[in-house]
C-alpha positions as CSV (number, residue, x, y, z in Angstrom):
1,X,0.0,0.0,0.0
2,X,2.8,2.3,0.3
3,X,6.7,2.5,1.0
4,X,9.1,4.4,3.1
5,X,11.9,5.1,4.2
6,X,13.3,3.5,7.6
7,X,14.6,6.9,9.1
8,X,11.0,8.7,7.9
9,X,8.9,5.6,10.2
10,X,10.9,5.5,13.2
11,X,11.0,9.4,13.3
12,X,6.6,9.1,12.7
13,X,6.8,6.1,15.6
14,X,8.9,8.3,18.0
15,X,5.9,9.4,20.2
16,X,4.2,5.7,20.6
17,X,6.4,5.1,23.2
18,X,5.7,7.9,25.2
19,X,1.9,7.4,24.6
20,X,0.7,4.3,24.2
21,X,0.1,2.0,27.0
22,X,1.8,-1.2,27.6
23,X,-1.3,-2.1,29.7
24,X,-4.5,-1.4,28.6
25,X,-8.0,-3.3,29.1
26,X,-9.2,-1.9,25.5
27,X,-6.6,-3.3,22.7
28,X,-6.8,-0.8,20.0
29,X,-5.2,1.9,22.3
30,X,-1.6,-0.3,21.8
31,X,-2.1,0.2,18.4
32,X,-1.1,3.3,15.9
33,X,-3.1,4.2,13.1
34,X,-1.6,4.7,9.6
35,X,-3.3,6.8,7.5
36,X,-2.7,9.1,4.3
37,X,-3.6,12.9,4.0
38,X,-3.0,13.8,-0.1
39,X,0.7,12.7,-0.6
40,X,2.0,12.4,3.1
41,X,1.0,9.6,5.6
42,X,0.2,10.0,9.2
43,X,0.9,7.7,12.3
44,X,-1.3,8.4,15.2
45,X,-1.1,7.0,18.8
46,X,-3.6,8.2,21.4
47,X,-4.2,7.4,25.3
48,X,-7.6,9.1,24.9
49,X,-6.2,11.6,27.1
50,X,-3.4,12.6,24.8
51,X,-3.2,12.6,21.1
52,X,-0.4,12.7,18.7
53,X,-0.6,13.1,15.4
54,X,3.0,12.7,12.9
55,X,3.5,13.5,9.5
56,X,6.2,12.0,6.9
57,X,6.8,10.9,3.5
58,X,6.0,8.3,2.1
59,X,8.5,7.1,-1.1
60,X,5.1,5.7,-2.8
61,X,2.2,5.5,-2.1
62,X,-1.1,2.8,-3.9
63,X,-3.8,4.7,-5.1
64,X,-6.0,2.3,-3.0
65,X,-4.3,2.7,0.0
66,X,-6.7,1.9,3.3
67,X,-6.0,3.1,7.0
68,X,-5.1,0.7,8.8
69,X,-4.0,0.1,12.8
70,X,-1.1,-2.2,14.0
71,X,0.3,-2.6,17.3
72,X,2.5,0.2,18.0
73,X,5.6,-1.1,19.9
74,X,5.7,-4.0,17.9
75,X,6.2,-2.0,14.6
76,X,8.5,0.2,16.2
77,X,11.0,-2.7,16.6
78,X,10.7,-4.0,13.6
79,X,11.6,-0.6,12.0
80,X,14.5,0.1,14.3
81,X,16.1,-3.5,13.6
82,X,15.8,-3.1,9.7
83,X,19.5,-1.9,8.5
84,X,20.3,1.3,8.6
85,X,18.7,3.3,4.7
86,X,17.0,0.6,4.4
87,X,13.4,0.6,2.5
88,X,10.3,-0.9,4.2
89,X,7.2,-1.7,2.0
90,X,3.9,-1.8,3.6
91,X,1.0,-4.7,1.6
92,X,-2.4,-5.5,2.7
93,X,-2.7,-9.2,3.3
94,X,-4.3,-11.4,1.0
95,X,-7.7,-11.6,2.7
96,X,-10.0,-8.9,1.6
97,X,-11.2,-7.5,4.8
98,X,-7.6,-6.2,5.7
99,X,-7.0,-8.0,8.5
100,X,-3.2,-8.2,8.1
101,X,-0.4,-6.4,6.7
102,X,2.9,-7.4,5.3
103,X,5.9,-5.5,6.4
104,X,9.3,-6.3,3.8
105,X,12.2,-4.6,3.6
106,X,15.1,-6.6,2.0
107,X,14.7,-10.5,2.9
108,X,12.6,-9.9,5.7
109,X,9.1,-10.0,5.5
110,X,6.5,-9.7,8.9
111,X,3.1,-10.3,9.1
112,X,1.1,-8.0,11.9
113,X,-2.4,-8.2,12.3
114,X,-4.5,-5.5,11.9
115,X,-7.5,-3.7,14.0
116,X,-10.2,-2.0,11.9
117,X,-9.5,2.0,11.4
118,X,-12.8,3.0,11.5
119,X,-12.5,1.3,15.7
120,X,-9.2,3.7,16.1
121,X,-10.8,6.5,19.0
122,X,-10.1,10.1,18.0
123,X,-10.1,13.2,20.2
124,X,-13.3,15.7,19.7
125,X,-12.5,18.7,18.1
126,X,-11.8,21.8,19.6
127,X,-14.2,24.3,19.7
128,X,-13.6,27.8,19.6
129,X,-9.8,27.9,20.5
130,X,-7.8,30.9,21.4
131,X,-4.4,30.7,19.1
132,X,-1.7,31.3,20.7
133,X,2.1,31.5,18.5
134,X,5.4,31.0,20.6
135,X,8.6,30.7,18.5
136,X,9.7,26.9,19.2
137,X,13.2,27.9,20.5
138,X,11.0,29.7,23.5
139,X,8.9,27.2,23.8
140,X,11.3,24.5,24.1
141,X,13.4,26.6,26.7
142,X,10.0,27.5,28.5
143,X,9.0,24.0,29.0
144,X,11.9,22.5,29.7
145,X,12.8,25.6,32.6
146,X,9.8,24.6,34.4
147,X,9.3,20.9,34.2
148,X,11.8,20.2,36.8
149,X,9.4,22.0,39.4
150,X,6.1,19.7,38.5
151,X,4.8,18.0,41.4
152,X,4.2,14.4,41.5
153,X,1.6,14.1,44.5
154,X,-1.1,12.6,43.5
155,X,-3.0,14.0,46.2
156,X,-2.2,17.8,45.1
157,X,-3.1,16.8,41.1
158,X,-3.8,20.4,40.1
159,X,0.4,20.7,40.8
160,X,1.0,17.8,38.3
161,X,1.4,19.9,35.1
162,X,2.6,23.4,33.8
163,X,0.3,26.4,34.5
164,X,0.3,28.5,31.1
165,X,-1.8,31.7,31.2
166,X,-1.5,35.6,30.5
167,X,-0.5,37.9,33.3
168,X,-3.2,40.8,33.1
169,X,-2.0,43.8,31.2
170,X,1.1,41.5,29.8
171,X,1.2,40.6,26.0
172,X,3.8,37.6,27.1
173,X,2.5,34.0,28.1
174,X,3.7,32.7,31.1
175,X,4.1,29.2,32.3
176,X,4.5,28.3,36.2
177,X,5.1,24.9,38.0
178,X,5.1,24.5,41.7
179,X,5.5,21.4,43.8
180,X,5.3,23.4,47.2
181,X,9.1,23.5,47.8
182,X,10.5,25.2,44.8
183,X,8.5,27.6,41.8
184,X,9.3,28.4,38.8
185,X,8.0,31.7,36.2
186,X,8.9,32.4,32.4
187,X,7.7,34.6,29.9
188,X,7.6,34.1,26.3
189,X,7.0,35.9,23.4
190,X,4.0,35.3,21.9
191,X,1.1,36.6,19.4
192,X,-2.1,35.8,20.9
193,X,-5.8,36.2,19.3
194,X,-7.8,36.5,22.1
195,X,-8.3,36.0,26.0
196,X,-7.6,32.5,26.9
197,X,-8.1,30.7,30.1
198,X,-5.3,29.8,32.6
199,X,-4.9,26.1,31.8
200,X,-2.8,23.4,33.2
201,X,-1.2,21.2,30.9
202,X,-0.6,17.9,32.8
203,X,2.9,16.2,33.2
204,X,2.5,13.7,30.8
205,X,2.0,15.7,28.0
206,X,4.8,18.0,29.1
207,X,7.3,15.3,28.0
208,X,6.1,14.4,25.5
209,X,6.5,18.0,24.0
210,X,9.9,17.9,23.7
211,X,10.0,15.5,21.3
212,X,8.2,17.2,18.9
213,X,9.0,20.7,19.0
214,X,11.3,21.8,16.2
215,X,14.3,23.6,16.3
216,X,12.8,27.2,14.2
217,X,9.9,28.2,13.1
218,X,6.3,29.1,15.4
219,X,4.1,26.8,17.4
220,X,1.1,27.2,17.4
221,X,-0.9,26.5,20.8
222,X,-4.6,25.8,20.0
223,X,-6.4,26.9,23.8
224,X,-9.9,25.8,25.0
225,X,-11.5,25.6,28.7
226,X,-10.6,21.4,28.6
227,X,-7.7,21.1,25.9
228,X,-5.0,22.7,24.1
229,X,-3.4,21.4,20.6
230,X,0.1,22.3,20.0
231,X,0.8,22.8,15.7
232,X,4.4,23.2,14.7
233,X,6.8,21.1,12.2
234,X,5.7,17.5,11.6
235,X,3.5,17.0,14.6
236,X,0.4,17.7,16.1
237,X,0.1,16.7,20.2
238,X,-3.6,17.1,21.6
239,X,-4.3,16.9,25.4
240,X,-6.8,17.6,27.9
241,X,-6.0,19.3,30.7
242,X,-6.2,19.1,34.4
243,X,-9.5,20.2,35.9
244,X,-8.5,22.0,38.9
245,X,-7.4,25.8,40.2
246,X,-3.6,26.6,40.1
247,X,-2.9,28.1,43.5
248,X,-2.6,31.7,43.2
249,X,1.4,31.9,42.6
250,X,2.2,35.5,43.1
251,X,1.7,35.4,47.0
252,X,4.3,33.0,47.3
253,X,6.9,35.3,45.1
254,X,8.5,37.9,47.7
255,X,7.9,41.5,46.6
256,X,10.4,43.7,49.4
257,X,13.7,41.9,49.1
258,X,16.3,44.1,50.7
259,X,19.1,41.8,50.4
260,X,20.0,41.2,47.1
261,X,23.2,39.4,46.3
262,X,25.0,38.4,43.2
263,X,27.1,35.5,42.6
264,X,29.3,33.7,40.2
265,X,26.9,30.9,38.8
266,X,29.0,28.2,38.1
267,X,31.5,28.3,41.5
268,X,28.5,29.1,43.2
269,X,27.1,25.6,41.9
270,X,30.0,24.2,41.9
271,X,30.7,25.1,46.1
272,X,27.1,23.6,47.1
273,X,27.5,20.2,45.5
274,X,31.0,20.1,47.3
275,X,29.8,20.7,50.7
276,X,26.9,18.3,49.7
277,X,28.8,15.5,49.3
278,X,28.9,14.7,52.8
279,X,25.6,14.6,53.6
280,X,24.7,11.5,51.9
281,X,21.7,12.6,51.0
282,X,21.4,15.1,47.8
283,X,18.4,16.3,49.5
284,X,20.1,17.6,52.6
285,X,19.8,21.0,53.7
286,X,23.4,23.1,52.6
287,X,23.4,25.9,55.5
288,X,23.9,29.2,54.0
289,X,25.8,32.2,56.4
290,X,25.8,35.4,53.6
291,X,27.7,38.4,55.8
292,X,30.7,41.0,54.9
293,X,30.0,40.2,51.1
294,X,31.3,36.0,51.7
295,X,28.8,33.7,51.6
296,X,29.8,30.6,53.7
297,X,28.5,27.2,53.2
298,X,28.1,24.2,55.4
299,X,26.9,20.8,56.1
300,X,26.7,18.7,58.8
301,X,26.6,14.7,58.5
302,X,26.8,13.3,62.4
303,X,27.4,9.9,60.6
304,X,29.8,10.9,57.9
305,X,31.2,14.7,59.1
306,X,31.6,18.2,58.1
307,X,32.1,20.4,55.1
308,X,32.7,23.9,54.6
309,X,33.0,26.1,51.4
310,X,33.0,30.0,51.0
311,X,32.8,32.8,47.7
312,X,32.3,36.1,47.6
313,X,29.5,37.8,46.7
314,X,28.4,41.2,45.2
315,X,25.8,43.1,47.2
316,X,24.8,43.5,51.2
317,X,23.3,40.9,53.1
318,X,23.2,39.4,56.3
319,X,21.6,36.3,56.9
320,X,21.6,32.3,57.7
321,X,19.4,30.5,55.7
322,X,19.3,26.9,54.7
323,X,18.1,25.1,51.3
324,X,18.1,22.2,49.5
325,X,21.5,21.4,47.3
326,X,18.9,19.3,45.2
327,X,17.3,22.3,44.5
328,X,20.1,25.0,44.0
329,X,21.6,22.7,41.4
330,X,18.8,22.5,39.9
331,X,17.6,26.3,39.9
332,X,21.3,27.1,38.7
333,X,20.9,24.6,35.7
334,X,17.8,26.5,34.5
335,X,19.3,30.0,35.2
336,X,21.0,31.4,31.7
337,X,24.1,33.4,32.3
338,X,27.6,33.7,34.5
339,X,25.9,36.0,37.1
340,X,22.7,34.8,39.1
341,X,21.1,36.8,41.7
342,X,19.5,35.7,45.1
343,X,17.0,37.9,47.0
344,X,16.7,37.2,50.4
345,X,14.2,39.0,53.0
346,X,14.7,36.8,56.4
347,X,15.1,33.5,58.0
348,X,12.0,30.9,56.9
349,X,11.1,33.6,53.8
350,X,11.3,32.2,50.9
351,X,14.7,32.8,48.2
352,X,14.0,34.2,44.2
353,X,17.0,33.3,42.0
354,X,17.5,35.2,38.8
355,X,19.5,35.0,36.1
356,X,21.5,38.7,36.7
357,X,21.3,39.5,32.9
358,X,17.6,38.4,31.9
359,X,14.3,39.4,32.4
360,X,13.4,40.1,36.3
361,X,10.2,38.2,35.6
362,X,11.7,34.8,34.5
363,X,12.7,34.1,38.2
364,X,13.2,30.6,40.5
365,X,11.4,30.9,44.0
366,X,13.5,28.5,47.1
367,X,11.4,27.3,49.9
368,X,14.1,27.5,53.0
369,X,14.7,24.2,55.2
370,X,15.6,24.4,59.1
371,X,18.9,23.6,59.3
């Protein structure tokens, strides 16, 4: 029914993995559906709570090509053992109700069965979006800034996803993610036809999205009250979102800093994960003494010992303070830049972490630990 190239299928498979269920009670969901759309062919996997749809090309395709749906792990290993250029050609089996397909490429030849298309669940469509364009470069960089903050208590589910919405009187889009000990804000560009709803975009669709995201160009984000569609290069990833009420993040973002302190980012990371090392635990509180412009750090292991480390630091402050290393690695990973900023207001008040050259409003918030 039609033929293509190795590299073109495994790139359309890429997403089953990260979609489909190995464990399902309704079969058809481990399957992906092959379809055509005018001279390109589709591969779609769906969860019924996510839906991804990938485009590529097809060297030929029969003019009396049918959809069909396979098992979707099962092709993707047969694709990724063929050789390396090789050509695989797709043929309907020899009954007529197209309950098979042959796979051959070379001197191999596979026979999958087949589930009726027509059975293959699709996702509604949306009604009355909000577009929303962000260049995929700031996308990319937004996303992957803020995953690392996403809850994973089930118990607080509305914390299990990005929060993407539009700050009043702002013409950016923001995403937020929170699990109660550390928070993370970024702006990004964006074009934006309307007022859309704050939405949370759940976890498992947030990693999904990196795989799909190009490297140029604009994605578009297709917004309703229950779903969002992301459009951009050769995919198209529909979820649903989570039904619940982001807490309201700007009370938990200190507005009267008076210390403010600037530090070399990577000795600065560098020093914590020394002094960590004896705690045995990455998630250890790393006391933190800032005074006379040095900022000593320390950590104390009564089953392993001590460590001490001290920098300078640009800027007044006076002030001991404990945090999580976890977490300072972390924030100084997603912080662009030599220079990052800490703004400090007083022992048990939360810590925002800048990057010293970028915008104020693209900022990590550090919950303190008793040290």
């Amino acid at each position: 029914m039609f033929k293509a190239e190795k590299s073109a299928l495994l790139s359309a498979l890429a997403l089953a993995g990260s979609i489909v269920e190995k464990r399902t009670t309704i079969p058809i969901l481990q399957n992906v559906l092959i379809d055509r759309e005018e001279d390109r062919m589709i591969a779609r996997v769906t969860n019924l709570d996510i839906e991804a749809k990938t485009y590529f090309k097809p060297v030929s395709i029969d003019p009396e090509f049918q959809p069909f749906t396979v098992p979707a792990g099962l092709l993707s290993d047969i694709v990724r053992k063929l050789p390396d250029g090789a050509e695989a050609s797709i043929e309907r089996g020899k009954d007529a109700k197209l309950s098979s397909i042959f796979l051959k490429s070379g001197r191999s030849k596979f026979s999958l069965q087949v589930l009726p298309a027509t059975d293959f669940p699709e996702m509604a469509a949306l009604a009355n979006p909000v577009r929303v364009t962000i260049p995929a470069d700031e996308l990319s960089r937004a996303i992957g800034d803020c995953s690392h903050a996403m809850s994973t208590e089930e118990t607080r589910y509305y914390l299990n996803g990005i929060f993407f919405h539009q700050v009043a009187g702002s013409e950016d889009a923001t995403f937020v993610a929170t699990d109660g000990h550390r928070l993370v804000k970024r702006l990004t560009q964006a074009e934006i036809s309307g007022t859309f709803p704050g939405v949370i975009i759940p976890r498992a669709a947030v990693r999904v999205l990196p795989k799909i995201l190009p490297d140029s160009g604009d994605i578009d984000l297709m917004v309703t009250d229950n779903a969002v569609r992301f459009v951009g290069g050769s995919a198209i990833l529909t979820t649903k979102l989570i039904d619940g009420t982001f807490p309201d993040y700007q009370r938990v973002i200190p507005s009267d800093c008076h210390m403010v302190c600037t530090l070399q980012s990577k000795p600065f990371g560098e020093a914590v994960d020394r002094v960590a090392t004896v705690s045995g635990e990455r998630g250890r509180a790393v006391e933190f003494t800032f005074a006379d412009q040095q900022l000593r750090l320390r950590v104390s292991n009564p089953d392993a010992g001590d460590a001490e480390d001290e920098l300078a630091f640009e800027g007044e402050a006076d002030l001991k303070i404990g945090f999580n290393a976890r977490y300072v690695g972390d924030a100084l990973a997603h912080l662009s830049g030599d220079k990052i900023t800490i703004s400090l207001t007083e022992v048990g008040a939360p810590a925002v972490l800048r990057a010293a050259t970028a915008n104020p409003e693209n900022l990590i918030v550090l919950m303190p630990m008793r040290v």
